[in-house]
C-alpha positions as CSV (number, residue, x, y, z in Angstrom):
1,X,0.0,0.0,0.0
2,X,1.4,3.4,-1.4
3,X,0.8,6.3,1.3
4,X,0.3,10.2,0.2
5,X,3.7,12.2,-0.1
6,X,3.4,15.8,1.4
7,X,3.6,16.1,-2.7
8,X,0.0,14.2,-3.1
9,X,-1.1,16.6,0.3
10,X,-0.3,19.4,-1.8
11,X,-1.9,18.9,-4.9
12,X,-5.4,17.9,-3.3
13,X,-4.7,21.4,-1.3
14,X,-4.4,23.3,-4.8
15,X,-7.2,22.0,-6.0
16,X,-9.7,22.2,-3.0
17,X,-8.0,26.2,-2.8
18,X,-9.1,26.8,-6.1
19,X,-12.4,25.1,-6.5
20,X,-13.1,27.1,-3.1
21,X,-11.9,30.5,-4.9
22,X,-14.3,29.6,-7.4
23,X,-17.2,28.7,-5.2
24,X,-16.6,32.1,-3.7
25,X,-16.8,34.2,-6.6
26,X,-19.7,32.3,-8.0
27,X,-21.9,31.7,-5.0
28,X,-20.9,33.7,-2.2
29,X,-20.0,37.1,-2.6
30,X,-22.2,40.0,-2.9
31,X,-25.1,38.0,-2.0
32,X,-27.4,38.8,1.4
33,X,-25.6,36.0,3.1
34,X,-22.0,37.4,2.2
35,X,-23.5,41.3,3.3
36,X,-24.7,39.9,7.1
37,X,-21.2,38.0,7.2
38,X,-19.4,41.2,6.2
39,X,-21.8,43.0,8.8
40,X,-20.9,40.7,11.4
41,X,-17.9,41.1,11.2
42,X,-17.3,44.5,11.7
43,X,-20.5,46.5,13.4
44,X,-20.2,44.4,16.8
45,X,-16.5,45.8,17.1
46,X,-17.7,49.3,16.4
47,X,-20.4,48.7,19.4
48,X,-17.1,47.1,22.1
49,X,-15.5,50.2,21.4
50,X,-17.9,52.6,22.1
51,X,-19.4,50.4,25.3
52,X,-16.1,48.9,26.3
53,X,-15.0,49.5,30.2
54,X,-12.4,51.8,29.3
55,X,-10.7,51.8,32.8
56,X,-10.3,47.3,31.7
57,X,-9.8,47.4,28.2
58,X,-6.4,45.6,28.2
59,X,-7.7,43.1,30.2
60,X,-11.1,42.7,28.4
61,X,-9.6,42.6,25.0
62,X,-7.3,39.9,26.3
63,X,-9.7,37.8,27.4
64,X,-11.6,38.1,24.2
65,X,-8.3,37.5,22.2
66,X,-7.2,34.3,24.0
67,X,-11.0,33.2,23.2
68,X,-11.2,34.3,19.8
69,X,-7.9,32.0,19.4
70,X,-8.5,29.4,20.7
71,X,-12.5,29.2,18.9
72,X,-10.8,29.5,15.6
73,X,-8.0,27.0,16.2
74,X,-11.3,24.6,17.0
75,X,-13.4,25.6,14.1
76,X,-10.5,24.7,11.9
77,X,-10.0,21.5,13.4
78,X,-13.8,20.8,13.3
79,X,-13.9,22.1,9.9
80,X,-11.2,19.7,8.5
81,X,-12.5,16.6,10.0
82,X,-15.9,17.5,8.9
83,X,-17.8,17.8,12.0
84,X,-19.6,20.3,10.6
85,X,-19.2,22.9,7.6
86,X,-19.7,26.8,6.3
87,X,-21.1,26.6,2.8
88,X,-20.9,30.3,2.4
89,X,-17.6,32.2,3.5
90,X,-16.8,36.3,3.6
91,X,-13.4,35.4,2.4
92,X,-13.0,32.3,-0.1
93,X,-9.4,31.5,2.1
94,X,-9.4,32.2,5.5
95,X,-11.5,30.1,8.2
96,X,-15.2,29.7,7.2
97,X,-16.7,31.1,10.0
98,X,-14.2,34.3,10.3
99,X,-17.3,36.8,11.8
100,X,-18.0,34.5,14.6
101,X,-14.6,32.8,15.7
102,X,-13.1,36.8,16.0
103,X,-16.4,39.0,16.6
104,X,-19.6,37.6,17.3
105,X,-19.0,34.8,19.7
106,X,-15.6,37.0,21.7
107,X,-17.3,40.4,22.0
108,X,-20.8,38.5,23.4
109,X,-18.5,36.4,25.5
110,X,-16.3,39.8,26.3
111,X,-19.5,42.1,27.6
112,X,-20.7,39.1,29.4
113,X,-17.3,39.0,31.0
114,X,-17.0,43.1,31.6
115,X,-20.5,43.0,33.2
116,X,-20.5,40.2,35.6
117,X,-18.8,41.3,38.8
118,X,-18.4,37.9,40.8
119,X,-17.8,34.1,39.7
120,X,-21.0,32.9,40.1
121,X,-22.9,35.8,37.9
122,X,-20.3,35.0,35.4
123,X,-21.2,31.1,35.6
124,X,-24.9,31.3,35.0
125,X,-24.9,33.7,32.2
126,X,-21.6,32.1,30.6
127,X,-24.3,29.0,31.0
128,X,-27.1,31.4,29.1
129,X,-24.7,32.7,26.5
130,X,-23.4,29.3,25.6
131,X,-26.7,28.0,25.6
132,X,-27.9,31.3,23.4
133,X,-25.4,29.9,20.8
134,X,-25.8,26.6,20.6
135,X,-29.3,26.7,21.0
136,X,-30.3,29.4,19.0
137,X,-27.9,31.1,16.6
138,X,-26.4,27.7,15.5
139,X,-30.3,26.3,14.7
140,X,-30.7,29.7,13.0
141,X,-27.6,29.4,11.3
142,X,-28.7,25.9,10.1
143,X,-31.9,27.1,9.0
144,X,-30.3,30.2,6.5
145,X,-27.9,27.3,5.2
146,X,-24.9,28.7,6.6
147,X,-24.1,26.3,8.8
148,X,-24.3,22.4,8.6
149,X,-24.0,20.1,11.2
150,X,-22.3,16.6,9.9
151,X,-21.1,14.5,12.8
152,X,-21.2,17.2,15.8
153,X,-24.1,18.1,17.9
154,X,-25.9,21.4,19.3
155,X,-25.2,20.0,22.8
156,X,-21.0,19.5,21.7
157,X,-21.2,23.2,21.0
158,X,-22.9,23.9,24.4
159,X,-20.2,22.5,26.2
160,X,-17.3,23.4,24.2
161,X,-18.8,27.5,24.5
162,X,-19.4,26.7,28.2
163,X,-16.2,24.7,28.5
164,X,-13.9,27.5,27.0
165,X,-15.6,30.2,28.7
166,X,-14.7,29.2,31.8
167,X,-11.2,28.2,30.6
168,X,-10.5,31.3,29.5
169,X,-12.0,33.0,32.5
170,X,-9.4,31.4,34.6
171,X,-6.4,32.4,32.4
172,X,-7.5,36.0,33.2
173,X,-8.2,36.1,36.8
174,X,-4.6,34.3,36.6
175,X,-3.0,36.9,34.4
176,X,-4.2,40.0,36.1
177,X,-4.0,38.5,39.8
178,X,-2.5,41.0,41.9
């Protein structure tokens, strides 16, 4: 049995890059789908900035970096082993789900975190939020076809929100501990 060279990788990489150029042009851009990714992306930031805690903006930003990170290292991951799939993208070559992995999901997660003042506030609405996404937005998502579950559930997203949530929550208390 003959295995795939990094050669073999490659080509199978060219061609998936440009049928999913081609995709892009022809299916996704311009169209209502492509204008709420687009607005996604970049009105929730506008709204931080104006709302953000000024006095805690280092800290709040972090916390919303180190989550942002780590949700698009794990949509990647999900993406590639087909757990689930983005069949419309605002950019044809950068992870599918760019407006929610480094806006949406962080700058929810990031005025939960800047309005909660103890643990346990933060728990239960970390708990709602996560809920909220997986519940909700992904279902919604499904519904508008821009979002597909293959071999992943709406509970696996519950957790993984709530999960990295309160992972990252740590980190900060940890990093700004006095």
């Amino acid at each position: 049995m003959k295995y795939p060279t990094f050669e073999d990788v490659k080509k199978v990489r060219e061609t998936l890059r440009d049928v999913s150029i081609n995709h892009w042009f022809h299916d996704d851009i311009f169209t209502w789908k492509w204008w709420l990714l687009l607005v996604s992306a970049t009105i929730p930031w506008l709204i931080w900035i104006k709302f953000r805690d000024k006095e805690r903006t280092f800290e709040i930003l972090s916390y919303g970096l180190i989550l942002s990170t780590i949700a698009s290292i794990t949509d990647v991951i999900g993406g590639d082993m087909i757990l689930w799939g983005y069949p419309d993208k605002l950019l044809p070559t950068v992870p599918p789900l760019l407006p929610a992995d480094i806006t949406v999901i962080p700058i929810s997660f990031m005025f939960m975190y800047q309005y909660t003042k103890t643990y346990k506030t933060y728990l239960v609405f970390s708990f709602l939020l996560s809920g909220c996404f997986s519940y909700i937005i992904e279902p919604l998502f499904i519904k508008m076809e821009m979002f597909v579950l293959h071999n992943w559930t709406h509970t696996y997203s519950f957790i993984g929100f709530f999960v990295l949530s309160q992972i990252v929550y740590f980190i900060i208390k940890k990093l700004t501990a006095r």
